[in-house]
N, C-alpha and C positions, 0 to 999 in steps of 0.2 A: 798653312803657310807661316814662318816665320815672324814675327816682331821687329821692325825697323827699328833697329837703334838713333840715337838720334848722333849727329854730327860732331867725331870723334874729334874734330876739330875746333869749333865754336860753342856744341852742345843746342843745336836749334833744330830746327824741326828738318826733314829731307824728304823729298820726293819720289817715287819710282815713275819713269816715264818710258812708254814701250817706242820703241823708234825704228824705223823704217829703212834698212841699206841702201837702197835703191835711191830715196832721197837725200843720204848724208854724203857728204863729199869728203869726210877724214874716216876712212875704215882701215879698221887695225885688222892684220892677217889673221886671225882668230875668228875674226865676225864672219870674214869670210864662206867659212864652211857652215854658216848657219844655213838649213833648209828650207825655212820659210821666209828671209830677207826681214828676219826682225831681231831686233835684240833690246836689252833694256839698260836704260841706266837710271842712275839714282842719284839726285842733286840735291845741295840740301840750299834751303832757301834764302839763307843769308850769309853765309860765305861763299857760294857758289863751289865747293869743293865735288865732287862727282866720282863715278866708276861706272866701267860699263861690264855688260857679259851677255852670252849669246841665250842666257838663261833667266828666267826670273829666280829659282832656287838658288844658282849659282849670283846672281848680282846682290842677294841679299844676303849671302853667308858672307861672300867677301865684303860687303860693306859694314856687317856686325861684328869683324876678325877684329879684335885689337890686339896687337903684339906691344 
């Protein structure tokens, strides 16, 4: 597994949190087609900045993308 970068934003620490479709009430057409009603996102702990993806691989590449 990958290395969580920390927070391209503030530079603080971030979280991965596995979350649950079934119990979130904003779902993006993408999560949708998830097979086991989970996906993850990754928040970081003092700016609350976030991303989500139907992937753990995929929520942490695009969280350690800096363009």
């Amino acid at each position: 597994m990958s290395v969580l970068k920390k927070c391209p934003f503030c530079g603080n620490r971030a979280i991965i949190f596995p979350r649950d479709l079934i119990k979130e009430k904003n779902i993006i057409n993408e999560m949708k087609e998830s097979f086991n009603n989970v996906f993850y996102s990754i928040e970081c702990e003092h700016c609350g900045a976030s991303i989500v993806s139907i992937s753990l691989k995929k929520v942490i590449d695009k969280w350690n993308r800096r363009i």
